[in-house]
N, C-alpha and C positions, 0 to 999 in steps of 0.2 A: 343756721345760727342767726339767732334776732341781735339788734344790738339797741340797746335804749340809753338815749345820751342826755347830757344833763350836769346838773348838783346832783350829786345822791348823796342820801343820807347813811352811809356806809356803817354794819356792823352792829356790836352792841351799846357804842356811846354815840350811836347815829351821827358820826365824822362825814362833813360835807366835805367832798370832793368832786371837781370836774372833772369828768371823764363818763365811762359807760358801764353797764350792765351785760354782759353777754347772755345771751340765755338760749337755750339749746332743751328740746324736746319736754318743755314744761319745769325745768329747773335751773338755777341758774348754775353758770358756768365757769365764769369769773366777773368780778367787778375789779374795775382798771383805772387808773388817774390815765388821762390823754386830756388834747386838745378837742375843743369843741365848740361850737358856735350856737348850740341848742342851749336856751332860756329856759329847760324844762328843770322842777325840778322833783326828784325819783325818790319816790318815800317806799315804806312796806306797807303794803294796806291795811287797813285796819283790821283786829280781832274785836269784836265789841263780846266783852265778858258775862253778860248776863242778862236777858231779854225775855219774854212770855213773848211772844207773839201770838199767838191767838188770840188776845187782847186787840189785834186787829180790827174786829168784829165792833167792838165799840170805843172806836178814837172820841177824845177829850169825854167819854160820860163820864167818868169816874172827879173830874176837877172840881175841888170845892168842897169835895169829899171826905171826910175822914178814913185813915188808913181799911179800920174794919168795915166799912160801908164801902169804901170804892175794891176793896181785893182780899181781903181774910176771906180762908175757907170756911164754912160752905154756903153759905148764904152774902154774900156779898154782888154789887151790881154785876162784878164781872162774871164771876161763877154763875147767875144769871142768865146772862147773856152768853155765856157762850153752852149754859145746855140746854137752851131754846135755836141755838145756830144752826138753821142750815147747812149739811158737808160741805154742799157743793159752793154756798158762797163765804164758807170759811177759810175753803181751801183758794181760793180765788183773793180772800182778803190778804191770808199770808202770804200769797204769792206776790199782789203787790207791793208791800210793804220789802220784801225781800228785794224787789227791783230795785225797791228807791235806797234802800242798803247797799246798793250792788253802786248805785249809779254815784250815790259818797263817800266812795272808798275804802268799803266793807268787803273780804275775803268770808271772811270766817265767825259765827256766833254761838256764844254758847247760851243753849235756849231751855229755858224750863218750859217742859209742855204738858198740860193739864191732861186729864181724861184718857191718862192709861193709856193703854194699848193703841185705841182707836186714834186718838188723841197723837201717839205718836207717826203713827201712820199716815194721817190726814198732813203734817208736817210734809214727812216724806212725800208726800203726793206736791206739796206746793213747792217744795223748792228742786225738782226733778228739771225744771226746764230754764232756772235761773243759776248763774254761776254766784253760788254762794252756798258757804258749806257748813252748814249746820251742826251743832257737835247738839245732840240733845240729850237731855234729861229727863227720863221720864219720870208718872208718878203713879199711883197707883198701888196693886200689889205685886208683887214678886216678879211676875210673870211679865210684867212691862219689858222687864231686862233681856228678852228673848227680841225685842225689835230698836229699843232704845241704846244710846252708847252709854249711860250711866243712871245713876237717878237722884234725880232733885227735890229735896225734902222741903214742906213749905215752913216750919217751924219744930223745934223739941216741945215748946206749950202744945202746939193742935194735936198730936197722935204720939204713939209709939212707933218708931222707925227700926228699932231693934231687927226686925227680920229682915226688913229693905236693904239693912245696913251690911248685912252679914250675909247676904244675895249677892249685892255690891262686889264683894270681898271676895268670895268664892270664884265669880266670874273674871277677874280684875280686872272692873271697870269700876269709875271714879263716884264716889258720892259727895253730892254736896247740898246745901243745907241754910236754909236765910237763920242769921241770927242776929240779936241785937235791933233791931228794927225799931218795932215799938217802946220796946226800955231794955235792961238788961238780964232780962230773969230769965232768956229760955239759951242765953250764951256757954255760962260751962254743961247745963245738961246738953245743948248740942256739942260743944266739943266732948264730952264723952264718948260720942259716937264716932270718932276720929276722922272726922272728916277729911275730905281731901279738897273742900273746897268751904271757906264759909261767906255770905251773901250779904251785906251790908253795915254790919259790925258800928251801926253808929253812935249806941250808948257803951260802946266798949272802954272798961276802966283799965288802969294799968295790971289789975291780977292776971283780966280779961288776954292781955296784951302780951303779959310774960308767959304766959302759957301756949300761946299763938306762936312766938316766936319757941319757948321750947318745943315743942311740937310739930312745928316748921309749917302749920298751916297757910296756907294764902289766904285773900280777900280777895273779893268783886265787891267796886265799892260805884255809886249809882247814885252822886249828889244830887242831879236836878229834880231826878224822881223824889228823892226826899225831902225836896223844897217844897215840891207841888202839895206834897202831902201829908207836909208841915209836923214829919217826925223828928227833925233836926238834922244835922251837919255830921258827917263821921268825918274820925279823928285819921286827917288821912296823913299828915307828915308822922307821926306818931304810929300809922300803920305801917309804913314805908320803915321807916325804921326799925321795926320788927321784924318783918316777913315781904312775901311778894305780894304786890297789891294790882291788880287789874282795875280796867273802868268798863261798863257797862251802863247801859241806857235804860233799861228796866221797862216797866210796861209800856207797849206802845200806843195804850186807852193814854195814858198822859203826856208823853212826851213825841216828836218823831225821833227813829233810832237814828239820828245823828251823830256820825263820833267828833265831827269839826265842832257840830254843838257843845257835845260833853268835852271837850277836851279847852276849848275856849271857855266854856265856866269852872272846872277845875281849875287852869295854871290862873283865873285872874283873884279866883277868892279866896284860895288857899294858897299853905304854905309850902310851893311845890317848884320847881324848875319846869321848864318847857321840856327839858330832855328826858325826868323821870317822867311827864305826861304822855308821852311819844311812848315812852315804854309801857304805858299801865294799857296804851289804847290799843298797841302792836304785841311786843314779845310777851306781854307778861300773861296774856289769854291763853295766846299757844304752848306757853310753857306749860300751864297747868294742868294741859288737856292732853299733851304730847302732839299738837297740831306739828304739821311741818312750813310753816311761814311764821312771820311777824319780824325777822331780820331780812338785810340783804347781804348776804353772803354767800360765795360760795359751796353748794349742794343743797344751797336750801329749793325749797318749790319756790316759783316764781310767781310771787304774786304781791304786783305792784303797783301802786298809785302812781301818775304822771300829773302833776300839776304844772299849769303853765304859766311858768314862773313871769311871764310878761304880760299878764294878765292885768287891768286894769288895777284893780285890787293888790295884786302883789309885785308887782313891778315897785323894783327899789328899791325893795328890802333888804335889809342889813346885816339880818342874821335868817337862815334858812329853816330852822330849825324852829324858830318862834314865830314862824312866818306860817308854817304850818298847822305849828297847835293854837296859836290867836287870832291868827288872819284871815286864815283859806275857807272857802266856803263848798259847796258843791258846785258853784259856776265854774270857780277856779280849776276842776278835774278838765283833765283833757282825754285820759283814755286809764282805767281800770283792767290791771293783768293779771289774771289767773290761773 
Protein backbone atom coordinates (compact mmCIF):
# COMPACT_ATOMS: atom_id res chain seq x y z
CA UNK A 1 0.00 0.00 0.00
CA UNK A 2 1.39 3.57 -1.24
CA UNK A 3 0.27 6.36 0.81
CA UNK A 4 0.42 9.95 -0.65
CA UNK A 5 -0.14 12.82 1.87
CA UNK A 6 -1.02 16.07 1.47
CA UNK A 7 -4.19 18.68 0.49
CA UNK A 8 -5.99 16.65 -1.89
CA UNK A 9 -8.30 17.83 -3.94
CA UNK A 10 -11.00 15.24 -3.13
CA UNK A 11 -13.94 13.93 -5.51
CA UNK A 12 -16.04 15.60 -7.95
CA UNK A 13 -16.18 19.34 -6.41
CA UNK A 14 -12.33 18.77 -6.01
CA UNK A 15 -12.90 19.37 -1.68
CA UNK A 16 -9.55 20.02 -0.28
CA UNK A 17 -8.78 18.08 2.52
CA UNK A 18 -5.63 17.08 4.58
CA UNK A 19 -4.94 13.76 4.84
CA UNK A 20 -3.87 10.99 2.18
CA UNK A 21 -4.49 8.90 -0.82
CA UNK A 22 -4.15 5.19 -0.25
CA UNK A 23 -3.37 3.47 -3.28
CA UNK A 24 -2.92 -0.20 -3.73
CA UNK A 25 -1.77 -2.10 -7.02
CA UNK A 26 -2.35 0.89 -9.52
CA UNK A 27 -5.82 2.13 -8.04
CA UNK A 28 -6.87 3.97 -5.45
CA UNK A 29 -8.03 2.58 -2.27
CA UNK A 30 -9.32 5.00 -0.23
CA UNK A 31 -8.77 8.85 0.23
CA UNK A 32 -8.86 9.74 4.18
CA UNK A 33 -8.76 13.29 6.20
CA UNK A 34 -5.68 12.53 8.86
CA UNK A 35 -3.09 14.41 10.06
CA UNK A 36 -0.22 15.30 8.19
CA UNK A 37 2.78 17.32 8.03
CA UNK A 38 3.27 17.01 3.97
CA UNK A 39 3.05 20.57 2.03
CA UNK A 40 2.12 18.55 -0.93
CA UNK A 41 -0.69 19.16 -2.72
CA UNK A 42 -2.51 15.92 -4.52
CA UNK A 43 -4.65 16.80 -7.64
CA UNK A 44 -5.84 14.21 -10.63
CA UNK A 45 -3.68 14.66 -13.47
CA UNK A 46 -4.54 15.94 -16.09
CA UNK A 47 -6.75 14.50 -19.25
CA UNK A 48 -5.85 17.11 -21.88
CA UNK A 49 -9.11 16.68 -24.48
CA UNK A 50 -7.86 17.25 -27.64
CA UNK A 51 -4.39 17.38 -29.40
CA UNK A 52 -2.84 16.39 -33.06
CA UNK A 53 0.50 15.53 -32.15
CA UNK A 54 2.06 14.65 -34.92
CA UNK A 55 2.10 18.21 -35.36
CA UNK A 56 5.09 17.61 -33.46
CA UNK A 57 7.28 17.59 -36.57
CA UNK A 58 6.76 21.20 -37.05
CA UNK A 59 6.57 23.29 -33.74
CA UNK A 60 5.67 27.26 -34.05
CA UNK A 61 5.58 26.85 -38.32
CA UNK A 62 2.14 27.31 -38.50
CA UNK A 63 2.21 30.95 -36.31
CA UNK A 64 1.15 33.84 -38.12
CA UNK A 65 -0.78 31.76 -40.20
CA UNK A 66 -4.03 31.67 -41.18
CA UNK A 67 -6.34 28.70 -39.96
CA UNK A 68 -6.42 27.30 -43.81
CA UNK A 69 -2.71 27.85 -44.45
CA UNK A 70 -1.37 26.62 -41.03
CA UNK A 71 -3.89 23.00 -40.69
CA UNK A 72 -6.97 22.72 -43.23
CA UNK A 73 -6.86 19.57 -45.11
CA UNK A 74 -5.07 18.86 -47.55
CA UNK A 75 -2.79 21.12 -48.60
CA UNK A 76 -1.97 23.13 -45.62
CA UNK A 77 1.67 23.63 -43.95
CA UNK A 78 1.01 20.96 -41.57
CA UNK A 79 -0.31 18.26 -43.86
CA UNK A 80 2.87 19.26 -45.61
CA UNK A 81 5.07 18.54 -43.26
CA UNK A 82 4.06 15.82 -41.82
CA UNK A 83 3.74 13.70 -45.50
CA UNK A 84 7.28 14.51 -46.14
CA UNK A 85 8.08 13.25 -42.22
CA UNK A 86 10.48 10.90 -41.70
CA UNK A 87 8.78 7.60 -39.49
CA UNK A 88 11.45 7.38 -37.66
CA UNK A 89 11.84 11.09 -36.63
CA UNK A 90 8.12 11.50 -36.28
CA UNK A 91 8.00 8.92 -34.05
CA UNK A 92 10.73 10.22 -32.05
CA UNK A 93 9.15 13.86 -32.11
CA UNK A 94 5.78 12.48 -30.60
CA UNK A 95 7.51 10.74 -28.32
CA UNK A 96 8.98 13.78 -26.93
CA UNK A 97 6.38 15.92 -26.85
CA UNK A 98 4.53 13.10 -24.76
CA UNK A 99 7.39 13.24 -22.27
CA UNK A 100 6.95 16.79 -21.67
CA UNK A 101 3.11 15.99 -21.19
CA UNK A 102 3.97 13.40 -18.96
CA UNK A 103 6.38 15.60 -16.92
CA UNK A 104 3.17 18.50 -16.46
CA UNK A 105 0.89 16.60 -15.17
CA UNK A 106 -0.63 14.88 -18.25
CA UNK A 107 -2.18 11.09 -17.63
CA UNK A 108 -4.29 10.79 -20.56
CA UNK A 109 -5.08 12.60 -24.27
CA UNK A 110 -7.29 12.45 -26.55
CA UNK A 111 -5.42 12.65 -29.88
CA UNK A 112 -6.53 13.18 -33.49
CA UNK A 113 -3.96 11.39 -35.60
CA UNK A 114 -3.61 12.11 -39.22
CA UNK A 115 -2.63 9.45 -41.95
CA UNK A 116 -4.91 6.51 -41.32
CA UNK A 117 -3.83 3.50 -40.34
CA UNK A 118 -0.04 4.07 -40.47
CA UNK A 119 -0.57 7.35 -38.81
CA UNK A 120 -2.16 5.53 -35.98
CA UNK A 121 0.38 3.10 -35.63
CA UNK A 122 3.31 5.40 -35.71
CA UNK A 123 1.47 7.05 -32.39
CA UNK A 124 1.32 3.70 -30.83
CA UNK A 125 4.92 3.15 -31.50
CA UNK A 126 5.79 6.64 -29.72
CA UNK A 127 4.03 6.47 -26.62
CA UNK A 128 4.92 2.50 -26.01
CA UNK A 129 7.74 3.58 -23.54
CA UNK A 130 6.11 6.85 -22.00
CA UNK A 131 3.46 6.75 -19.25
CA UNK A 132 0.88 8.54 -21.06
CA UNK A 133 -2.22 7.17 -22.46
CA UNK A 134 -3.40 8.16 -25.54
CA UNK A 135 -7.08 7.58 -26.46
CA UNK A 136 -6.71 8.11 -30.39
CA UNK A 137 -8.79 9.16 -33.07
CA UNK A 138 -8.19 8.00 -36.12
CA UNK A 139 -8.89 9.18 -39.79
CA UNK A 140 -8.96 8.03 -42.75
CA UNK A 141 -11.28 5.20 -44.18
CA UNK A 142 -12.96 2.76 -42.42
CA UNK A 143 -10.48 0.37 -41.78
CA UNK A 144 -8.43 2.85 -39.36
CA UNK A 145 -11.06 1.70 -36.80
CA UNK A 146 -9.21 -1.88 -36.77
CA UNK A 147 -6.16 -0.15 -34.84
CA UNK A 148 -7.57 3.23 -33.69
CA UNK A 149 -9.96 3.58 -30.33
CA UNK A 150 -12.42 5.94 -32.29
CA UNK A 151 -12.28 8.33 -35.25
CA UNK A 152 -11.73 11.96 -35.54
CA UNK A 153 -13.49 13.82 -38.26
CA UNK A 154 -11.61 17.09 -39.37
CA UNK A 155 -14.81 19.04 -40.39
CA UNK A 156 -18.79 18.25 -42.14
CA UNK A 157 -17.47 21.13 -44.97
CA UNK A 158 -14.17 18.98 -45.98
CA UNK A 159 -15.79 15.39 -46.82
CA UNK A 160 -18.55 12.97 -46.15
CA UNK A 161 -18.21 11.11 -42.95
CA UNK A 162 -21.33 9.16 -43.45
CA UNK A 163 -19.56 5.85 -43.54
CA UNK A 164 -16.82 6.64 -40.79
CA UNK A 165 -19.82 7.48 -38.84
CA UNK A 166 -21.73 4.34 -39.00
CA UNK A 167 -18.25 2.25 -38.75
CA UNK A 168 -17.89 4.21 -35.55
CA UNK A 169 -21.39 2.91 -34.40
CA UNK A 170 -21.21 -0.56 -35.48
CA UNK A 171 -17.88 -1.10 -33.56
CA UNK A 172 -18.85 1.20 -30.38
CA UNK A 173 -16.38 3.32 -30.44
CA UNK A 174 -16.57 7.15 -30.04
CA UNK A 175 -16.77 9.61 -33.18
CA UNK A 176 -15.84 12.93 -32.98
CA UNK A 177 -15.74 15.85 -35.13
CA UNK A 178 -14.17 19.77 -35.23
CA UNK A 179 -16.98 21.93 -35.65
CA UNK A 180 -17.60 25.54 -35.60
CA UNK A 181 -14.02 26.56 -36.07
CA UNK A 182 -13.89 28.74 -38.91
CA UNK A 183 -17.60 30.22 -38.73
CA UNK A 184 -20.66 28.40 -38.17
CA UNK A 185 -21.80 26.60 -41.32
CA UNK A 186 -20.37 22.98 -40.99
CA UNK A 187 -22.00 22.83 -36.91
CA UNK A 188 -25.56 21.39 -37.37
CA UNK A 189 -24.37 19.34 -40.58
CA UNK A 190 -21.77 17.81 -38.18
CA UNK A 191 -24.15 17.42 -35.36
CA UNK A 192 -26.21 15.33 -37.76
CA UNK A 193 -23.78 12.89 -37.53
CA UNK A 194 -24.44 12.41 -33.82
CA UNK A 195 -21.45 12.95 -32.62
CA UNK A 196 -20.28 11.81 -29.48
CA UNK A 197 -17.72 14.41 -29.38
CA UNK A 198 -17.75 17.90 -31.07
CA UNK A 199 -14.14 19.95 -31.21
CA UNK A 200 -14.23 23.58 -30.74
CA UNK A 201 -17.62 25.08 -31.17
CA UNK A 202 -16.53 28.71 -31.24
CA UNK A 203 -18.94 30.37 -33.55
CA UNK A 204 -21.57 28.35 -31.72
CA UNK A 205 -25.08 30.45 -31.68
CA UNK A 206 -27.72 29.66 -29.23
CA UNK A 207 -29.84 27.07 -32.02
CA UNK A 208 -26.22 25.80 -32.08
CA UNK A 209 -26.33 25.29 -28.23
CA UNK A 210 -29.95 24.05 -27.64
CA UNK A 211 -29.38 21.18 -29.60
CA UNK A 212 -25.87 20.40 -27.96
CA UNK A 213 -27.52 20.30 -24.88
CA UNK A 214 -30.73 18.41 -26.23
CA UNK A 215 -28.66 15.99 -27.66
CA UNK A 216 -26.35 15.69 -24.62
CA UNK A 217 -23.32 16.39 -26.86
CA UNK A 218 -20.02 17.41 -25.19
CA UNK A 219 -17.19 19.94 -26.21
CA UNK A 220 -13.25 20.08 -26.25
CA UNK A 221 -12.85 23.59 -26.34
CA UNK A 222 -8.89 24.77 -27.10
CA UNK A 223 -8.78 28.68 -26.49
CA UNK A 224 -5.08 29.52 -26.85
CA UNK A 225 -5.08 27.67 -30.09
CA UNK A 226 -7.76 29.76 -31.23
CA UNK A 227 -5.94 32.83 -30.31
CA UNK A 228 -3.02 31.98 -32.19
CA UNK A 229 -5.02 31.60 -34.98
CA UNK A 230 -7.07 34.48 -34.73
CA UNK A 231 -10.51 32.30 -35.22
CA UNK A 232 -12.03 33.80 -32.15
CA UNK A 233 -12.97 33.03 -28.42
CA UNK A 234 -15.69 29.97 -27.86
CA UNK A 235 -18.49 30.65 -25.82
CA UNK A 236 -17.24 28.63 -23.06
CA UNK A 237 -19.70 29.63 -19.88
CA UNK A 238 -22.59 29.33 -22.35
CA UNK A 239 -21.06 25.80 -23.29
CA UNK A 240 -20.79 24.90 -19.73
CA UNK A 241 -24.20 25.56 -19.30
CA UNK A 242 -25.27 23.39 -21.78
CA UNK A 243 -23.48 20.36 -21.82
CA UNK A 244 -19.97 18.82 -20.81
CA UNK A 245 -17.10 20.90 -21.89
CA UNK A 246 -13.34 19.53 -21.80
CA UNK A 247 -10.13 21.62 -22.39
CA UNK A 248 -7.56 20.66 -24.75
CA UNK A 249 -4.39 22.10 -26.10
CA UNK A 250 -4.79 21.44 -29.78
CA UNK A 251 -1.85 21.56 -32.21
CA UNK A 252 1.27 21.22 -30.91
CA UNK A 253 2.89 23.15 -34.31
CA UNK A 254 1.41 26.26 -32.04
CA UNK A 255 1.13 25.88 -28.67
CA UNK A 256 3.20 23.38 -26.10
CA UNK A 257 0.54 20.93 -24.74
CA UNK A 258 0.48 22.42 -21.44
CA UNK A 259 -2.67 22.08 -19.25
CA UNK A 260 -1.21 24.60 -16.42
CA UNK A 261 -0.88 26.69 -19.57
CA UNK A 262 -4.48 26.15 -20.71
CA UNK A 263 -6.04 26.15 -17.64
CA UNK A 264 -4.26 29.52 -16.48
CA UNK A 265 -5.73 31.29 -19.71
CA UNK A 266 -9.00 29.82 -19.45
CA UNK A 267 -10.12 30.74 -15.58
CA UNK A 268 -8.30 34.26 -16.20
CA UNK A 269 -10.20 35.54 -19.55
CA UNK A 270 -13.28 33.86 -19.24
CA UNK A 271 -16.23 33.43 -17.51
CA UNK A 272 -15.44 30.37 -15.49
CA UNK A 273 -14.50 29.20 -11.78
CA UNK A 274 -11.25 27.61 -11.11
CA UNK A 275 -13.17 24.38 -9.98
CA UNK A 276 -15.24 24.09 -13.43
CA UNK A 277 -11.45 24.62 -15.04
CA UNK A 278 -10.08 21.56 -12.81
CA UNK A 279 -12.90 19.88 -14.19
CA UNK A 280 -12.70 20.61 -18.08
CA UNK A 281 -8.63 19.79 -17.70
CA UNK A 282 -9.34 16.33 -15.44
CA UNK A 283 -12.93 14.51 -15.21
CA UNK A 284 -14.57 15.88 -17.99
CA UNK A 285 -11.83 14.21 -20.91
CA UNK A 286 -12.27 11.04 -19.13
CA UNK A 287 -15.72 11.04 -18.91
CA UNK A 288 -16.22 11.39 -22.51
CA UNK A 289 -13.95 8.79 -23.57
CA UNK A 290 -14.77 6.33 -20.57
CA UNK A 291 -11.05 6.91 -19.36
CA UNK A 292 -10.79 5.46 -15.86
CA UNK A 293 -9.05 8.82 -13.97
CA UNK A 294 -9.47 12.39 -13.90
CA UNK A 295 -11.09 12.15 -10.05
CA UNK A 296 -9.61 11.10 -6.82
CA UNK A 297 -11.71 8.55 -5.39
CA UNK A 298 -11.99 5.57 -4.42
CA UNK A 299 -11.69 2.71 -7.36
CA UNK A 300 -10.61 4.94 -9.54
CA UNK A 301 -7.02 4.28 -11.39
CA UNK A 302 -4.58 6.18 -9.70
CA UNK A 303 -3.21 8.80 -11.48
CA UNK A 304 -1.95 11.61 -9.90
CA UNK A 305 -0.34 14.94 -9.86
CA UNK A 306 1.94 15.95 -6.58
CA UNK A 307 2.62 19.41 -6.33
CA UNK A 308 4.70 20.89 -3.78
CA UNK A 309 2.77 22.97 -2.35
CA UNK A 310 5.93 24.71 -0.55
CA UNK A 311 7.30 25.52 -3.65
CA UNK A 312 8.60 29.00 -4.14
CA UNK A 313 5.73 29.75 -6.42
CA UNK A 314 3.11 28.30 -4.29
CA UNK A 315 3.77 28.40 -0.85
CA UNK A 316 0.98 30.65 0.88
CA UNK A 317 -1.61 30.03 -1.01
CA UNK A 318 -5.02 30.58 0.06
CA UNK A 319 -7.01 28.59 -1.81
CA UNK A 320 -5.72 25.15 -3.31
CA UNK A 321 -7.64 24.78 -5.87
CA UNK A 322 -6.83 28.22 -7.74
CA UNK A 323 -3.50 27.63 -6.81
CA UNK A 324 -3.47 24.96 -9.14
CA UNK A 325 -5.48 26.13 -12.26
CA UNK A 326 -3.52 29.87 -11.88
CA UNK A 327 -0.45 29.50 -10.35
CA UNK A 328 1.42 26.03 -10.73
CA UNK A 329 3.54 25.66 -13.29
CA UNK A 330 5.63 22.44 -14.21
CA UNK A 331 8.41 23.47 -11.72
CA UNK A 332 5.96 23.16 -9.19
CA UNK A 333 5.39 19.10 -10.02
CA UNK A 334 7.10 16.94 -7.63
CA UNK A 335 6.23 13.55 -8.92
CA UNK A 336 3.45 12.47 -11.72
CA UNK A 337 1.31 9.00 -10.80
CA UNK A 338 0.18 6.67 -13.05
Amino acid sequence: MKLIEGTVLRGESFDPIRGRVAVKGGRIEAVEEAETDSTDIVAPAFVNAHTHLGDSVAKEAGVGLSLDEAVAPPDSLKHRRLSTADRSDLVTAIRRTLRFMRKTGTASCLDFRESGVEGVRALRDAARPVDVEPFVFGSGDRSVLDVADGYGASGANDDDFTEQRAAAEERGVPFAIHAGEPDPTDVHPALDLAPDLLVHMIHAGPDHLDRVADEAVPVAVCPRANTVLGVGRPPIRDLLDHTTVALGTDNVMLNPPSMFREMAYTAKRFDVTAREVLGMATRAGAEIVGLDCGLIEPGRRAALLVLDGDSDNLAGTADPVRAVVRRATALDVDRVIT
